[in-house]
N, C-alpha and C positions, 0 to 999 in steps of 0.2 A: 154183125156188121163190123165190119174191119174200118177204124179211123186213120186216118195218114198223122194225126199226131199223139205225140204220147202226155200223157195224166203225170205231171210232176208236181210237188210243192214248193216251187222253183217260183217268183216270180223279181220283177222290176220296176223303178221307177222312175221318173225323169223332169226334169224342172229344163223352164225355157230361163235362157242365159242369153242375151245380146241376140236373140232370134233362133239360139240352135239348141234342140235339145241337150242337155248333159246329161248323163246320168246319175241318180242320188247313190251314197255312198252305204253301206248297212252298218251297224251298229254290232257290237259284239255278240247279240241277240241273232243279229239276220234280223234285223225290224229295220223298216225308212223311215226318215221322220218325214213329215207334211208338215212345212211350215205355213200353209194355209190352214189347214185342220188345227195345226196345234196339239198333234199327236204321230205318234207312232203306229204303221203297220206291218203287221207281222203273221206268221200262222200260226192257231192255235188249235190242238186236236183236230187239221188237216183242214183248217178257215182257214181265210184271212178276216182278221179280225184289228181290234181297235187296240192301242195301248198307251197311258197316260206317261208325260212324261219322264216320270220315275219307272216306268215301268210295268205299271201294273194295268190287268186287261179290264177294258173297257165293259159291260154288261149290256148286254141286249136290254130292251125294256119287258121283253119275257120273258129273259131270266134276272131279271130285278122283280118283277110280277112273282114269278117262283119264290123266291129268294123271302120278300118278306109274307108271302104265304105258308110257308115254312114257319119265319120266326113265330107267327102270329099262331100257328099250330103248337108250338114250343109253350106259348103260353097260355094255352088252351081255349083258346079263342078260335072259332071257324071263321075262314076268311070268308065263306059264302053266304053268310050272316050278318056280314057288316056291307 
């Protein structure tokens, strides 16, 4: 199947100003901030994803679930156990 549009990691964002959209500005990253969210979005390994204000990316709750299943294997503990 042939699409009429093309797959880029491109995208946009825009805030209403006196009724008209504007558009947000990016950041030296390429990230928007969301000043409702109180964070930054941006892409990461071909997402868009979350980013805290300093910068750093935000975790899924699956991969925070990963994350400390991991530690908890580190310390020889089964996470499937607890």
């Amino acid at each position: 199947m042939n699409l009429p549009w093309k797959h880029t990691l491109e995208f946009a964002g825009f805030h209403l100003l006196d009724g008209e959209y504007q558009p947000l500005e990016a950041n030296e990253k390429g990230h928007l901030w969301s000043r409702q969210l109180g964070l930054y979005l941006g892409i990461h390994e071909g997402l868009l994803r979350y980013f805290t204000p300093e910068g750093k990316l935000v975790f899924t709750p699956e991969e925070t679930a990963e994350r400390l299943a991991a530690k908890l294997r580190e310390l020889n503990i089964d996470p499937e156990t607890i």
